[in-house]
N, C-alpha and C positions, 0 to 999 in steps of 0.2 A: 436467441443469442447464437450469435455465429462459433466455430470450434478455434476459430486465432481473436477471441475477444480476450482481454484482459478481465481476471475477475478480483475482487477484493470484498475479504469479507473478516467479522472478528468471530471466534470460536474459544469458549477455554480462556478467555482473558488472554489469547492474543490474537494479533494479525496474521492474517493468512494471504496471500498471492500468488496468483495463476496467472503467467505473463507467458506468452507463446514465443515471443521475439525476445532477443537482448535489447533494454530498454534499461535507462535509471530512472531512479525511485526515489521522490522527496519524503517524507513525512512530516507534517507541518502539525504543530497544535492551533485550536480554533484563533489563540490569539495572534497568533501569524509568527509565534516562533518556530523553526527551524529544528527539528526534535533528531532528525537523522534523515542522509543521506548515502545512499546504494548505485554502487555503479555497477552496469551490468549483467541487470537480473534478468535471468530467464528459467521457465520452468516454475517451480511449485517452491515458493518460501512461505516460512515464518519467522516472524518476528515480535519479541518479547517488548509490552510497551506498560508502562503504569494505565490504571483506569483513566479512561478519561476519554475526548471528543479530540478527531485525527484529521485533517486535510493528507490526502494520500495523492500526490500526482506522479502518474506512469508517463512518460513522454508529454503528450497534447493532452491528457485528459484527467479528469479529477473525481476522486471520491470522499466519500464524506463517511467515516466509520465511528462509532461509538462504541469502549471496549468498558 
């Protein structure tokens, strides 16, 4: 993994995000609802989410976190 990768990961029963650029940030639930949107994240967040299975996309690319 390169040091400007985006990382995402759940810890603690939340989200966690390592984004190196300013980028926005979807959070999607598996059913394709729209759970929260983030404009201009950069650097080290968390984010408080209920339990449950997350579509995460950073700009271009997408994760898939279970909390």
């Amino acid at each position: 993994m390169e040091e400007n990768d985006v990382k995402v990961w759940a810890a603690d029963g939340q989200l966690h995000l390592s984004v190196p650029s300013t980028e926005r940030v979807w959070i999607y639930a598996f059913n394709g609802n729209l759970i929260r949107s983030l404009d201009e994240v950069a650097g080290d967040i968390t984010v408080n989410l209920n339990k449950g299975s997350y579509i995460i996309v950073v700009g271009e690319k997408r994760y898939k976190v279970a909390l």
